[in-house]
N, C-alpha and C positions, 0 to 999 in steps of 0.2 A: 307778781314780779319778784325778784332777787335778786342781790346787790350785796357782794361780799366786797368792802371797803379798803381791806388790807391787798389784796391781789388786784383791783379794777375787773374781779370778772362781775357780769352780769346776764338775767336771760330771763323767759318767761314762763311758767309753770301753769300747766292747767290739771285739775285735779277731781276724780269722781268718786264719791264717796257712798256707801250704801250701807246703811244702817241698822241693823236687827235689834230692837227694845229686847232686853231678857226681861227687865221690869218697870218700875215709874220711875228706877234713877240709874240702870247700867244699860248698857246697849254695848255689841259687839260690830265694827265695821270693820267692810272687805274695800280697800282703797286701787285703786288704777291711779296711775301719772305719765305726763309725758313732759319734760323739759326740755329747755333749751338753755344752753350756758356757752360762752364766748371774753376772750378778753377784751376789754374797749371795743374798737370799730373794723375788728379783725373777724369779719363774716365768712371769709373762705376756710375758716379753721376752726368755725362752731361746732362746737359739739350737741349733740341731739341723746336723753335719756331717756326710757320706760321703766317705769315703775310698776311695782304692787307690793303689798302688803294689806298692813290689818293694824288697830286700834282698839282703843273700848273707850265708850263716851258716859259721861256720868253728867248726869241731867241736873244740874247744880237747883236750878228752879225754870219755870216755864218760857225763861226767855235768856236761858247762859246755858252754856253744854263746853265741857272744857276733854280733848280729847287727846290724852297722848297715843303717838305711835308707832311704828316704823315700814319702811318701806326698805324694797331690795331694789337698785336700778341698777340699767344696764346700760352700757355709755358705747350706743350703735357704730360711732362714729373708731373708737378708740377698740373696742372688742373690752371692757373694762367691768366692773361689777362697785359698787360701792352701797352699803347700809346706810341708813338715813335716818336715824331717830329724830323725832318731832313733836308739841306742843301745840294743838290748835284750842284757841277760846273762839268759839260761835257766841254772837249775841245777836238775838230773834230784836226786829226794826218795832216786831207786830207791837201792840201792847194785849 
């Protein structure tokens, strides 16, 4: 989920990520997205985005992988394009 506070938009993100280890601490990923972004409770005027892009994940130790990276989407609704730089920390539940 997403929730930008200053504008009231909000929406839901689903996100696939695939991973290539190059070694025991870098890995190369190829990401797919698809969101959903709207103001408040103005459904008729949601906007709907696809993404892709790429990252690289560094395996901090066997249960943290912190991945920056970015995506290119495209905003169905609007004919739009916008870049996306981003920050993900994974932390493994397992022990």
């Amino acid at each position: 989920a997403e929730w930008a506070a200053d504008d009231e938009f909000w929406g839901l993100m689903a996100m696939l990520y695939a991973d290539c280890p190059l070694n025991r601490h870098l890995g190369v990923d190829i990401i797919i997205a698809a969101m959903h972004d709207q103001l408040g409770d103005d459904w008729s005027n949601a906007e709907a985005f696809l993404g892709v892009g790429g990252g690289v994940s560094w395996f901090i130790h066997k249960r943290l992988t912190l991945t920056p990276n970015v995506l290119l989407y495209y905003g169905v609704r609007s004919n739009t394009w916008a870049l996306g730089p981003g920050v993900n920390l994974w932390v493994s539940l397992e022990k």
